[in-house]
C-alpha positions as CSV (number, residue, x, y, z in Angstrom):
1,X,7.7,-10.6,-156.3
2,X,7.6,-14.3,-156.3
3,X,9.2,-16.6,-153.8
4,X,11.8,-18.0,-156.2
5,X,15.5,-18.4,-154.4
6,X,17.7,-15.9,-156.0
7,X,20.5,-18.6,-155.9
8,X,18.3,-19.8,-158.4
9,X,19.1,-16.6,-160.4
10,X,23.1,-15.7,-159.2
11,X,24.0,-18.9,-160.2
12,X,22.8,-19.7,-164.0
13,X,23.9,-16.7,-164.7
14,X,27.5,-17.1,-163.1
15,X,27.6,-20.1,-164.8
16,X,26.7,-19.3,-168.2
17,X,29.2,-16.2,-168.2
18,X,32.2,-18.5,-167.3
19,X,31.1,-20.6,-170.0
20,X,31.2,-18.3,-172.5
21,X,34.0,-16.6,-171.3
22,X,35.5,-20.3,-171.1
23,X,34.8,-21.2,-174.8
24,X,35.9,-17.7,-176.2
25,X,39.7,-18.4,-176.7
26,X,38.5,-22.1,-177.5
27,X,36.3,-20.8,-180.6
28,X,37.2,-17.6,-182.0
29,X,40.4,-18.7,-183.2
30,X,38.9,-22.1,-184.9
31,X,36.9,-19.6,-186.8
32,X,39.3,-17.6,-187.9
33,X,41.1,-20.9,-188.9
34,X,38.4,-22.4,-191.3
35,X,38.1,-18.3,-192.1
36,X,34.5,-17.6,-191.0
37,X,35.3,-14.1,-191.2
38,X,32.4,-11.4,-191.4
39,X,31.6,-9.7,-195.4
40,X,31.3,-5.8,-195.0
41,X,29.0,-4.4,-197.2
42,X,30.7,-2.0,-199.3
43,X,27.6,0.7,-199.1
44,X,27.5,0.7,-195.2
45,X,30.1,3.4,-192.7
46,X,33.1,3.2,-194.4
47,X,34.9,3.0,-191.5
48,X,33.5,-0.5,-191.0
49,X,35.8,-1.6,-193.7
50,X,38.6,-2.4,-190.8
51,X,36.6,-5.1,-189.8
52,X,36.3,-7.2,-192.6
53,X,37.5,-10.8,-191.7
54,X,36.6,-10.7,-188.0
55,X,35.4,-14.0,-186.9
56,X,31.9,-14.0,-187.4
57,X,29.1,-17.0,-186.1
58,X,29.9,-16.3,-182.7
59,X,26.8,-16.9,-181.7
60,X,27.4,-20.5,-181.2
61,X,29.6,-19.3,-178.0
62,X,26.3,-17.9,-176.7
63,X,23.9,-20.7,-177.7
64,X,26.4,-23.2,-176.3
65,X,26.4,-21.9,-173.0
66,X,22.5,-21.0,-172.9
67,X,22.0,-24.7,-173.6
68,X,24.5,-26.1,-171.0
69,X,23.0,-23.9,-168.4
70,X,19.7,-23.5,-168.4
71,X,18.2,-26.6,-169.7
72,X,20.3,-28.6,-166.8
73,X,19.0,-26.2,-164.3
74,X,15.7,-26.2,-165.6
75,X,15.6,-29.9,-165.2
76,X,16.5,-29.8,-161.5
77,X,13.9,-27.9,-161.0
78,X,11.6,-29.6,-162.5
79,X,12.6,-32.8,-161.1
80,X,11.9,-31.2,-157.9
81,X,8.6,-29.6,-158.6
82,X,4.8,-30.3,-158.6
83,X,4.0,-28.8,-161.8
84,X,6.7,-30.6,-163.8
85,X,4.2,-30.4,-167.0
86,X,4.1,-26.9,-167.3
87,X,7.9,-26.6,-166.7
88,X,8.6,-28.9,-169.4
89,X,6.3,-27.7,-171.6
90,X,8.1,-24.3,-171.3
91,X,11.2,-25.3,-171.0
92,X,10.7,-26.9,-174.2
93,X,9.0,-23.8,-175.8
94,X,11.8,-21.9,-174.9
95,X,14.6,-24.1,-176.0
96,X,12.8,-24.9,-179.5
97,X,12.2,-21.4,-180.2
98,X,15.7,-20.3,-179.4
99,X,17.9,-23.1,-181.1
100,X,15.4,-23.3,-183.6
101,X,15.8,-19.7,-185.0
102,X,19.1,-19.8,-184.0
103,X,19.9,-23.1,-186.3
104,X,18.2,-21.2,-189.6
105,X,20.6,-18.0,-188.8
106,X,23.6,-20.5,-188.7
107,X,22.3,-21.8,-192.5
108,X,22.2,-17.9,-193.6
109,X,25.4,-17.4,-192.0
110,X,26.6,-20.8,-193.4
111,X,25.5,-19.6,-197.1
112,X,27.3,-15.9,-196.7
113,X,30.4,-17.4,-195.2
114,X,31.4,-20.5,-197.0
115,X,29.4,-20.4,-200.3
116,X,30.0,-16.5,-200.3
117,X,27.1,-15.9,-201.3
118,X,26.6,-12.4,-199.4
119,X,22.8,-12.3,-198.9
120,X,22.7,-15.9,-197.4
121,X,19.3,-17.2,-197.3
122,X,17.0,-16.1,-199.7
123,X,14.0,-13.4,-198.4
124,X,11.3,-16.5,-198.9
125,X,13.8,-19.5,-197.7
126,X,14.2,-17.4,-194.2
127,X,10.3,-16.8,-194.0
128,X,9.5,-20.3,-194.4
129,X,11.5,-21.2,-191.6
130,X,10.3,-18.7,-189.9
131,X,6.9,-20.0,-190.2
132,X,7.3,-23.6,-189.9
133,X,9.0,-22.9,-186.4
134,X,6.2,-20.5,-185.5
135,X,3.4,-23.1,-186.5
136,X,5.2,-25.8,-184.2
137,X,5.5,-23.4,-180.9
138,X,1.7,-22.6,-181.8
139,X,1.0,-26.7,-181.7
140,X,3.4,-26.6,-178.4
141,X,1.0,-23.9,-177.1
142,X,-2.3,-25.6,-177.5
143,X,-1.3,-29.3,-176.3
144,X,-0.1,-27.4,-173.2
145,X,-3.1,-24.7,-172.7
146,X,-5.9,-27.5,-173.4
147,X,-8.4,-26.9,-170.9
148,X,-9.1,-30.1,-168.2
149,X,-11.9,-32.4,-169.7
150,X,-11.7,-31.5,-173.2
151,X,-12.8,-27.8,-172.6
152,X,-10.3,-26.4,-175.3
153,X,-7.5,-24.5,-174.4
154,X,-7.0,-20.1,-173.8
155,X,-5.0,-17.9,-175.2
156,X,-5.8,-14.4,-173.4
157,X,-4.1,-11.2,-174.3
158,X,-3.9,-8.6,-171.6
159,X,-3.9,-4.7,-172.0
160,X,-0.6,-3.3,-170.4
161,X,-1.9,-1.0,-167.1
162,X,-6.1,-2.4,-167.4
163,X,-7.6,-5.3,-166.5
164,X,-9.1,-5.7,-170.2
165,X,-8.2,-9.0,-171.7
166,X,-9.1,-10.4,-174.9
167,X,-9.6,-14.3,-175.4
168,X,-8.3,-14.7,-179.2
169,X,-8.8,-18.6,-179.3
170,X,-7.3,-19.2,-183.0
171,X,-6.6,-15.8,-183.5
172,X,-4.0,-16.1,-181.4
173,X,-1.6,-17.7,-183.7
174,X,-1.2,-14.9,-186.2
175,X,-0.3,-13.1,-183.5
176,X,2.6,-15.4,-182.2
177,X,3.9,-15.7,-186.2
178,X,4.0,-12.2,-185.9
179,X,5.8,-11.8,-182.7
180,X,8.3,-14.7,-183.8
181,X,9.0,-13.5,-187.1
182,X,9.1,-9.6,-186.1
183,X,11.3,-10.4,-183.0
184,X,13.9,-12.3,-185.1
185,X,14.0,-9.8,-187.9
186,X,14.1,-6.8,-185.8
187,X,17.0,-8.2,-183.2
188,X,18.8,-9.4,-186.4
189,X,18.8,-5.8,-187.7
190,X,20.3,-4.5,-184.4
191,X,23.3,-6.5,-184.6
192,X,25.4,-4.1,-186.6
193,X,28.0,-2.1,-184.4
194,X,30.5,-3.7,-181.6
195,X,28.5,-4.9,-178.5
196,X,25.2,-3.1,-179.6
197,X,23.1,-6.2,-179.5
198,X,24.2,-7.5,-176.6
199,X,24.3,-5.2,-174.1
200,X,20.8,-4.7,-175.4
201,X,19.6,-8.0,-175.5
202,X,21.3,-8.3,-171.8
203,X,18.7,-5.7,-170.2
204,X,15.7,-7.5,-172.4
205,X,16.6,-10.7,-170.8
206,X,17.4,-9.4,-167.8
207,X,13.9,-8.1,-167.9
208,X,11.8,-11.0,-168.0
209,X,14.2,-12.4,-165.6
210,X,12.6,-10.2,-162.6
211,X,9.5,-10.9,-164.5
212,X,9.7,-14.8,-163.8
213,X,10.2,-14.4,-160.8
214,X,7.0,-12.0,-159.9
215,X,5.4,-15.3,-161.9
216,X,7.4,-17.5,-160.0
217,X,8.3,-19.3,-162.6
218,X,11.1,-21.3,-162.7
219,X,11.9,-22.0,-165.8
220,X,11.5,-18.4,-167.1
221,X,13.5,-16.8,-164.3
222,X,16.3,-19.4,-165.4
223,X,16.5,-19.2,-169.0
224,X,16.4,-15.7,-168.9
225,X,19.2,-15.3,-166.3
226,X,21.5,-17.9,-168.7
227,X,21.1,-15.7,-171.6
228,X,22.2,-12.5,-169.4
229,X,24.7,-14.5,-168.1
230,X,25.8,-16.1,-172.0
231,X,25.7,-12.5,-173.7
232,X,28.2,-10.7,-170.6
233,X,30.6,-13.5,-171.2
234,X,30.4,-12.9,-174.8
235,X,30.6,-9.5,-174.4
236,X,34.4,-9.7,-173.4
237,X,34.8,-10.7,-177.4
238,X,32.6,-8.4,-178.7
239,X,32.9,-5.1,-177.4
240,X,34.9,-2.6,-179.4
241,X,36.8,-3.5,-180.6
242,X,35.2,-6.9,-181.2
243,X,37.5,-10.2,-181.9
244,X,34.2,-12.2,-182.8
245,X,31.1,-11.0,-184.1
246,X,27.8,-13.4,-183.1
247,X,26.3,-13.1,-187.1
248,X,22.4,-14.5,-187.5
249,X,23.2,-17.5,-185.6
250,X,23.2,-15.6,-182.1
251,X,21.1,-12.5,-183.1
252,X,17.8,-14.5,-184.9
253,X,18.0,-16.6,-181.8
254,X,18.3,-14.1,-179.4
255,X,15.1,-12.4,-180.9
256,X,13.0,-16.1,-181.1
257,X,13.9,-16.6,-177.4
258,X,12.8,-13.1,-176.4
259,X,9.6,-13.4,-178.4
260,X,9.2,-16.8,-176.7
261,X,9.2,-15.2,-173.1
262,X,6.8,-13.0,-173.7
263,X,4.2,-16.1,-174.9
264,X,5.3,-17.7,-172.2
265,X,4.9,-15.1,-169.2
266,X,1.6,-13.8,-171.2
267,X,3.3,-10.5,-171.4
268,X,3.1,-10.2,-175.5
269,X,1.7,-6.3,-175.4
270,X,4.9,-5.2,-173.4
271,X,7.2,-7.2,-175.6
272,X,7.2,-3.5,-178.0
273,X,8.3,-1.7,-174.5
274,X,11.2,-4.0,-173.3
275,X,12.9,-4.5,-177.0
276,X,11.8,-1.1,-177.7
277,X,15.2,-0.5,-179.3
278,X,14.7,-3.8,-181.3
279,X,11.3,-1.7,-182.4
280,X,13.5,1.4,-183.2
281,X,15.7,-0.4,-185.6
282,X,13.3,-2.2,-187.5
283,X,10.6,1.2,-188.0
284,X,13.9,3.1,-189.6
285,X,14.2,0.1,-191.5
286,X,10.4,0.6,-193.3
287,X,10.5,4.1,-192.8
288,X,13.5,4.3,-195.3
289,X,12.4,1.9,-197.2
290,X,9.2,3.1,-197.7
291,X,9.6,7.2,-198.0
292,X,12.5,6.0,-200.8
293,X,10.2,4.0,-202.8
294,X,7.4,6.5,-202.5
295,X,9.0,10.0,-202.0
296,X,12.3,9.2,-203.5
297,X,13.5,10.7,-200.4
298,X,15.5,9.0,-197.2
299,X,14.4,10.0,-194.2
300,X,18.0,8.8,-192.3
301,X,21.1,9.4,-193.9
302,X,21.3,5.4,-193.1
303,X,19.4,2.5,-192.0
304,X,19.0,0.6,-189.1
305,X,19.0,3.4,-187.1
306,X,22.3,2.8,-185.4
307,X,23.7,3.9,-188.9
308,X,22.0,7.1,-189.4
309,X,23.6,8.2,-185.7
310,X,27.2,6.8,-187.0
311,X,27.2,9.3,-190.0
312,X,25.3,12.1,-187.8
313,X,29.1,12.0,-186.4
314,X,28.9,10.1,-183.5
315,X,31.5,7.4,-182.4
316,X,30.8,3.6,-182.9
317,X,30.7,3.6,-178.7
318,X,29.0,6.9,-177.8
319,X,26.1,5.3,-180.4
320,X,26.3,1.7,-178.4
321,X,26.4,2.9,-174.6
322,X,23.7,5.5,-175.5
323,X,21.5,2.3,-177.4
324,X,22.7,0.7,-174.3
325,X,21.1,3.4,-171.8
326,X,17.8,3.6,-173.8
327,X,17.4,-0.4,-173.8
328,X,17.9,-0.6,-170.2
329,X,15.6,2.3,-169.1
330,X,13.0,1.1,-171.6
331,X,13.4,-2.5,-169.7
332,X,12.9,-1.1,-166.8
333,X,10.1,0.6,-167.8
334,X,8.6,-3.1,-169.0
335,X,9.2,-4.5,-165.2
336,X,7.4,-1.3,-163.9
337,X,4.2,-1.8,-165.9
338,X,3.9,-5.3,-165.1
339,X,4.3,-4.8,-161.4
340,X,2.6,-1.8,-161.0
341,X,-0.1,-3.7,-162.6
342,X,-0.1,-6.8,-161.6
Protein backbone atom coordinates (compact mmCIF):
# COMPACT_ATOMS: atom_id res chain seq x y z
CA UNK A 1 0.00 0.00 0.00
CA UNK A 2 1.35 3.39 -0.70
CA UNK A 3 2.01 6.10 1.73
CA UNK A 4 -0.80 8.40 0.56
CA UNK A 5 -2.73 10.20 3.75
CA UNK A 6 -6.11 8.73 3.78
CA UNK A 7 -7.41 12.31 4.60
CA UNK A 8 -6.43 12.57 1.21
CA UNK A 9 -9.13 9.90 0.42
CA UNK A 10 -12.11 10.63 3.41
CA UNK A 11 -12.23 13.92 2.36
CA UNK A 12 -12.78 14.18 -1.67
CA UNK A 13 -15.10 11.89 -1.25
CA UNK A 14 -17.04 13.58 1.72
CA UNK A 15 -16.99 16.45 -0.28
CA UNK A 16 -18.14 15.38 -3.57
CA UNK A 17 -21.20 13.47 -1.82
CA UNK A 18 -22.44 16.69 -0.15
CA UNK A 19 -22.13 18.28 -3.43
CA UNK A 20 -24.19 16.11 -5.12
CA UNK A 21 -26.46 15.73 -2.47
CA UNK A 22 -26.30 19.71 -2.31
CA UNK A 23 -27.30 20.19 -6.07
CA UNK A 24 -30.00 17.39 -6.12
CA UNK A 25 -33.03 19.55 -5.06
CA UNK A 26 -31.27 22.53 -6.97
CA UNK A 27 -31.39 20.44 -10.44
CA UNK A 28 -33.88 17.81 -10.57
CA UNK A 29 -36.72 20.04 -10.43
CA UNK A 30 -35.14 22.60 -13.22
CA UNK A 31 -35.33 19.57 -15.34
CA UNK A 32 -38.46 18.66 -14.86
CA UNK A 33 -39.28 22.33 -15.54
CA UNK A 34 -37.77 22.68 -19.11
CA UNK A 35 -39.26 18.82 -19.22
CA UNK A 36 -36.06 16.75 -19.64
CA UNK A 37 -37.99 13.84 -18.87
CA UNK A 38 -36.70 10.21 -19.84
CA UNK A 39 -38.51 8.31 -23.30
CA UNK A 40 -39.39 4.61 -22.37
CA UNK A 41 -39.09 2.48 -25.05
CA UNK A 42 -42.32 0.88 -25.71
CA UNK A 43 -40.64 -2.81 -26.32
CA UNK A 44 -38.62 -2.82 -23.06
CA UNK A 45 -40.50 -4.30 -19.18
CA UNK A 46 -43.65 -3.00 -19.36
CA UNK A 47 -43.60 -2.14 -16.05
CA UNK A 48 -41.05 0.61 -16.85
CA UNK A 49 -43.78 2.52 -18.45
CA UNK A 50 -44.41 4.31 -14.82
CA UNK A 51 -41.41 6.09 -15.34
CA UNK A 52 -41.77 7.86 -18.30
CA UNK A 53 -41.10 11.62 -17.68
CA UNK A 54 -38.65 11.22 -14.81
CA UNK A 55 -36.04 13.76 -15.05
CA UNK A 56 -33.45 12.40 -17.05
CA UNK A 57 -29.55 14.15 -17.69
CA UNK A 58 -28.78 13.77 -14.25
CA UNK A 59 -25.63 13.10 -14.83
CA UNK A 60 -24.64 16.70 -14.85
CA UNK A 61 -25.20 16.45 -10.87
CA UNK A 62 -22.41 13.92 -10.86
CA UNK A 63 -20.03 15.54 -13.37
CA UNK A 64 -20.48 18.83 -11.49
CA UNK A 65 -19.35 17.55 -8.41
CA UNK A 66 -16.45 15.31 -9.81
CA UNK A 67 -15.17 18.49 -11.42
CA UNK A 68 -15.41 20.77 -8.25
CA UNK A 69 -13.74 18.13 -6.23
CA UNK A 70 -11.20 16.45 -7.66
CA UNK A 71 -9.59 18.76 -10.05
CA UNK A 72 -9.16 21.49 -6.90
CA UNK A 73 -7.74 18.72 -4.91
CA UNK A 74 -5.70 17.43 -7.46
CA UNK A 75 -4.20 20.82 -7.89
CA UNK A 76 -3.15 21.07 -4.16
CA UNK A 77 -1.41 18.31 -4.58
CA UNK A 78 0.24 18.96 -7.19
CA UNK A 79 1.18 22.30 -6.13
CA UNK A 80 2.84 20.52 -3.38
CA UNK A 81 4.59 17.85 -5.19
CA UNK A 82 7.95 17.02 -7.01
CA UNK A 83 6.49 15.29 -9.90
CA UNK A 84 3.98 17.99 -10.77
CA UNK A 85 4.33 16.83 -14.65
CA UNK A 86 3.09 13.63 -14.26
CA UNK A 87 0.18 14.77 -11.98
CA UNK A 88 -0.89 17.20 -14.52
CA UNK A 89 -0.54 15.12 -17.24
CA UNK A 90 -2.94 12.74 -15.54
CA UNK A 91 -4.95 14.79 -14.03
CA UNK A 92 -5.58 16.06 -17.40
CA UNK A 93 -5.98 12.63 -18.94
CA UNK A 94 -8.53 11.89 -16.57
CA UNK A 95 -10.52 15.04 -16.65
CA UNK A 96 -10.52 15.03 -20.71
CA UNK A 97 -11.53 11.63 -20.89
CA UNK A 98 -14.37 12.02 -18.41
CA UNK A 99 -16.08 15.39 -19.48
CA UNK A 100 -15.13 14.60 -22.79
CA UNK A 101 -17.41 11.40 -23.19
CA UNK A 102 -19.45 12.82 -20.84
CA UNK A 103 -20.14 16.17 -23.17
CA UNK A 104 -21.01 13.76 -26.44
CA UNK A 105 -23.61 11.74 -24.02
CA UNK A 106 -25.14 15.17 -23.12
CA UNK A 107 -25.47 15.87 -27.24
CA UNK A 108 -27.32 12.25 -27.52
CA UNK A 109 -29.23 13.00 -24.57
CA UNK A 110 -29.79 16.60 -25.97
CA UNK A 111 -31.05 15.07 -29.47
CA UNK A 112 -33.60 12.41 -27.58
CA UNK A 113 -34.86 14.91 -25.20
CA UNK A 114 -35.51 18.26 -26.87
CA UNK A 115 -35.54 17.31 -30.58
CA UNK A 116 -37.31 13.98 -29.61
CA UNK A 117 -35.65 12.23 -31.71
CA UNK A 118 -35.53 8.84 -29.54
CA UNK A 119 -32.26 7.30 -30.76
CA UNK A 120 -30.19 10.60 -30.24
CA UNK A 121 -27.02 10.42 -31.94
CA UNK A 122 -26.65 8.54 -34.81
CA UNK A 123 -24.59 4.91 -34.51
CA UNK A 124 -21.51 6.66 -36.73
CA UNK A 125 -21.93 10.46 -35.16
CA UNK A 126 -21.30 8.71 -31.53
CA UNK A 127 -18.25 6.59 -32.95
CA UNK A 128 -16.62 9.54 -34.31
CA UNK A 129 -16.63 11.16 -31.14
CA UNK A 130 -15.62 8.34 -29.70
CA UNK A 131 -12.59 8.22 -31.78
CA UNK A 132 -11.61 11.69 -31.99
CA UNK A 133 -11.46 11.69 -28.07
CA UNK A 134 -9.60 8.47 -28.10
CA UNK A 135 -6.99 9.78 -30.68
CA UNK A 136 -6.41 12.98 -28.39
CA UNK A 137 -5.80 10.86 -24.90
CA UNK A 138 -3.46 8.70 -27.20
CA UNK A 139 -1.49 12.19 -28.26
CA UNK A 140 -1.82 13.01 -24.29
CA UNK A 141 -0.18 9.60 -23.62
CA UNK A 142 2.83 9.93 -25.82
CA UNK A 143 3.94 13.64 -24.99
CA UNK A 144 3.82 12.41 -21.42
CA UNK A 145 5.56 8.76 -21.85
CA UNK A 146 8.45 10.25 -24.22
CA UNK A 147 11.43 8.74 -22.96
CA UNK A 148 14.39 11.40 -21.54
CA UNK A 149 16.67 12.46 -24.53
CA UNK A 150 14.51 11.68 -27.35
CA UNK A 151 14.46 7.83 -26.57
CA UNK A 152 10.67 7.56 -27.56
CA UNK A 153 8.19 6.81 -25.25
CA UNK A 154 6.58 2.98 -23.57
CA UNK A 155 3.58 1.74 -23.55
CA UNK A 156 3.94 -1.79 -21.66
CA UNK A 157 1.01 -4.05 -21.03
CA UNK A 158 1.24 -6.38 -18.08
CA UNK A 159 -0.24 -10.02 -17.79
CA UNK A 160 -2.56 -9.98 -14.65
CA UNK A 161 -0.80 -12.65 -11.86
CA UNK A 162 2.99 -12.95 -14.28
CA UNK A 163 5.61 -10.92 -14.68
CA UNK A 164 5.14 -11.05 -18.68
CA UNK A 165 4.79 -7.71 -20.22
CA UNK A 166 4.47 -6.72 -23.63
CA UNK A 167 5.91 -3.37 -25.05
CA UNK A 168 3.24 -2.53 -27.87
CA UNK A 169 4.83 0.87 -28.96
CA UNK A 170 2.09 2.03 -31.63
CA UNK A 171 0.16 -0.85 -31.13
CA UNK A 172 -0.89 0.42 -28.12
CA UNK A 173 -3.34 2.88 -29.39
CA UNK A 174 -5.90 0.39 -30.88
CA UNK A 175 -5.86 -0.90 -27.79
CA UNK A 176 -6.78 2.40 -25.76
CA UNK A 177 -9.73 3.17 -28.76
CA UNK A 178 -10.82 -0.06 -27.85
CA UNK A 179 -10.89 0.29 -24.14
CA UNK A 180 -12.43 3.90 -24.51
CA UNK A 181 -14.94 3.09 -26.89
CA UNK A 182 -15.94 -0.42 -25.22
CA UNK A 183 -15.91 1.18 -21.64
CA UNK A 184 -18.38 3.89 -22.75
CA UNK A 185 -20.66 1.63 -24.66
CA UNK A 186 -20.75 -1.08 -22.21
CA UNK A 187 -21.32 1.33 -18.96
CA UNK A 188 -23.94 3.09 -21.15
CA UNK A 189 -25.80 -0.21 -21.54
CA UNK A 190 -25.83 -0.86 -17.73
CA UNK A 191 -27.68 2.22 -16.96
CA UNK A 192 -31.19 0.73 -17.36
CA UNK A 193 -32.82 -0.02 -13.87
CA UNK A 194 -32.94 2.44 -10.61
CA UNK A 195 -29.45 2.71 -9.03
CA UNK A 196 -27.93 -0.24 -11.08
CA UNK A 197 -25.19 1.81 -12.54
CA UNK A 198 -24.19 3.52 -9.78
CA UNK A 199 -23.89 1.42 -7.10
CA UNK A 200 -21.78 -0.46 -9.71
CA UNK A 201 -19.78 2.09 -11.00
CA UNK A 202 -19.23 3.09 -6.99
CA UNK A 203 -17.30 -0.33 -6.27
CA UNK A 204 -15.34 0.14 -9.92
CA UNK A 205 -14.17 3.45 -8.69
CA UNK A 206 -13.77 2.61 -5.49
CA UNK A 207 -11.46 0.06 -6.92
CA UNK A 208 -8.87 1.91 -8.39
CA UNK A 209 -9.17 4.18 -5.57
CA UNK A 210 -7.12 1.49 -3.26
CA UNK A 211 -5.37 0.92 -6.40
CA UNK A 212 -3.84 4.58 -6.45
CA UNK A 213 -2.88 4.46 -3.57
CA UNK A 214 -0.70 1.00 -3.64
CA UNK A 215 0.72 3.41 -6.81
CA UNK A 216 0.82 6.19 -4.63
CA UNK A 217 -0.59 8.21 -6.91
CA UNK A 218 -2.22 11.17 -6.04
CA UNK A 219 -4.15 12.07 -8.54
CA UNK A 220 -5.62 8.61 -9.21
CA UNK A 221 -6.47 7.89 -5.56
CA UNK A 222 -8.39 11.41 -5.73
CA UNK A 223 -10.36 11.32 -8.81
CA UNK A 224 -11.40 8.00 -8.08
CA UNK A 225 -12.54 8.72 -4.45
CA UNK A 226 -14.69 12.02 -5.98
CA UNK A 227 -16.52 9.83 -8.29
CA UNK A 228 -17.38 7.29 -5.29
CA UNK A 229 -18.18 10.15 -3.46
CA UNK A 230 -20.30 11.99 -6.64
CA UNK A 231 -22.32 8.71 -7.52
CA UNK A 232 -23.46 7.98 -3.39
CA UNK A 233 -24.69 11.53 -3.33
CA UNK A 234 -26.47 10.81 -6.44
CA UNK A 235 -27.63 7.86 -5.35
CA UNK A 236 -30.13 9.46 -2.80
CA UNK A 237 -32.01 10.53 -6.35
CA UNK A 238 -31.64 7.53 -8.03
CA UNK A 239 -32.39 4.63 -6.10
CA UNK A 240 -35.85 3.11 -6.49
CA UNK A 241 -37.63 4.64 -6.93
CA UNK A 242 -35.56 7.14 -8.80
CA UNK A 243 -36.57 11.07 -9.01
CA UNK A 244 -33.67 11.69 -11.65
CA UNK A 245 -32.25 9.33 -13.95
CA UNK A 246 -28.25 10.29 -15.02
CA UNK A 247 -29.08 9.39 -19.10
CA UNK A 248 -25.64 9.25 -21.43
CA UNK A 249 -24.36 12.33 -19.95
CA UNK A 250 -23.34 10.52 -16.58
CA UNK A 251 -23.13 6.87 -17.75
CA UNK A 252 -20.65 7.45 -21.25
CA UNK A 253 -18.60 9.46 -18.88
CA UNK A 254 -18.53 7.21 -16.07
CA UNK A 255 -17.32 4.46 -18.53
CA UNK A 256 -14.44 7.04 -20.28
CA UNK A 257 -13.24 7.87 -16.80
CA UNK A 258 -12.97 4.16 -15.71
CA UNK A 259 -11.31 3.26 -18.96
CA UNK A 260 -8.99 6.20 -18.29
CA UNK A 261 -7.83 4.75 -14.87
CA UNK A 262 -6.87 1.84 -16.01
CA UNK A 263 -4.26 3.67 -18.83
CA UNK A 264 -3.36 5.57 -16.29
CA UNK A 265 -2.51 2.99 -13.34
CA UNK A 266 -1.23 0.52 -16.27
CA UNK A 267 -3.79 -1.85 -15.14
CA UNK A 268 -5.72 -2.27 -18.74
CA UNK A 269 -5.89 -6.31 -18.49
CA UNK A 270 -7.90 -6.12 -15.16
CA UNK A 271 -10.10 -3.43 -16.40
CA UNK A 272 -12.51 -6.87 -17.85
CA UNK A 273 -12.27 -8.04 -13.90
CA UNK A 274 -13.30 -4.75 -11.98
CA UNK A 275 -16.28 -3.73 -14.61
CA UNK A 276 -16.90 -7.22 -15.05
CA UNK A 277 -20.58 -6.49 -14.85
CA UNK A 278 -20.09 -3.62 -17.38
CA UNK A 279 -18.56 -6.92 -19.48
CA UNK A 280 -21.78 -8.94 -18.62
CA UNK A 281 -24.08 -6.43 -20.06
CA UNK A 282 -22.48 -5.61 -23.11
CA UNK A 283 -21.69 -9.85 -24.21
CA UNK A 284 -25.78 -10.27 -23.68
CA UNK A 285 -25.90 -7.48 -25.85
CA UNK A 286 -23.87 -9.35 -29.02
CA UNK A 287 -24.93 -12.54 -27.87
CA UNK A 288 -28.68 -11.61 -28.65
CA UNK A 289 -27.85 -9.79 -31.27
CA UNK A 290 -25.95 -12.16 -32.94
CA UNK A 291 -27.69 -15.77 -32.21
CA UNK A 292 -31.01 -13.59 -33.57
CA UNK A 293 -29.47 -12.61 -36.78
CA UNK A 294 -27.96 -15.96 -37.27
CA UNK A 295 -30.19 -18.57 -35.47
CA UNK A 296 -33.31 -16.57 -35.48
CA UNK A 297 -33.23 -17.50 -31.87
CA UNK A 298 -32.72 -15.17 -28.58
CA UNK A 299 -30.73 -16.53 -26.24
CA UNK A 300 -32.31 -14.03 -23.22
CA UNK A 301 -35.77 -13.41 -23.07
CA UNK A 302 -34.26 -9.61 -23.07
CA UNK A 303 -31.18 -7.68 -23.54
CA UNK A 304 -28.84 -6.05 -21.48
CA UNK A 305 -28.82 -8.66 -19.23
CA UNK A 306 -30.39 -6.76 -16.32
CA UNK A 307 -33.59 -7.31 -18.61
CA UNK A 308 -33.59 -10.84 -19.16
CA UNK A 309 -33.40 -11.23 -15.06
CA UNK A 310 -36.49 -8.62 -14.85
CA UNK A 311 -38.75 -10.85 -16.97
CA UNK A 312 -37.16 -14.17 -15.33
CA UNK A 313 -39.46 -12.64 -12.45
CA UNK A 314 -37.26 -10.96 -10.39
CA UNK A 315 -37.95 -7.40 -8.80
CA UNK A 316 -36.33 -4.24 -10.28
CA UNK A 317 -34.26 -4.22 -6.60
CA UNK A 318 -33.48 -7.90 -5.92
CA UNK A 319 -31.85 -7.57 -9.83
CA UNK A 320 -29.91 -4.24 -8.67
CA UNK A 321 -28.56 -5.25 -5.10
CA UNK A 322 -27.62 -8.72 -6.55
CA UNK A 323 -25.75 -6.62 -9.75
CA UNK A 324 -24.64 -4.70 -6.85
CA UNK A 325 -23.06 -7.76 -4.83
CA UNK A 326 -21.39 -9.23 -8.05
CA UNK A 327 -19.77 -5.76 -9.03
CA UNK A 328 -18.34 -5.28 -5.69
CA UNK A 329 -16.96 -8.91 -5.18
CA UNK A 330 -15.65 -8.80 -8.74
CA UNK A 331 -13.84 -5.29 -7.65
CA UNK A 332 -12.52 -6.73 -5.00
CA UNK A 333 -11.32 -9.50 -6.86
CA UNK A 334 -9.40 -6.62 -9.23
CA UNK A 335 -7.57 -5.07 -5.94
CA UNK A 336 -6.59 -8.77 -4.97
CA UNK A 337 -4.85 -9.52 -8.27
CA UNK A 338 -3.03 -6.41 -8.33
CA UNK A 339 -1.74 -6.69 -4.85
CA UNK A 340 -1.14 -10.16 -4.69
CA UNK A 341 0.88 -9.46 -7.62
CA UNK A 342 2.50 -6.54 -7.35
Amino acid sequence: MGNIDIRIILVPLAVAFGIAVFMGPIIIPVLRRLKFGQAIREEGPQAHLKKAGTPTMGGVIILTAIVLTAIPFSSFVLLNSDSQQVINADLFFLAFATLGYGILGFLDDYIKVIMKRNLGLTANQKLLGQLFIGLVLFWVLMEARAGAEGQGFIFKVTLPGTDFTIDLTYGYLPLLLLMMIGASNAVNLTDGLDGLLAGTAASAYAAYAVIGMMQSNYTVAIFSTAVVGALLGFLVFNAHPAKVFMGDTGSMALGGGIAALAVITETELLLPIIGGVFVAEALSVMIQVASFKFRGKRVFRMSPLHHHFELSGWSEWRVVTTFWVVGFFLAVLGVALEVFFE
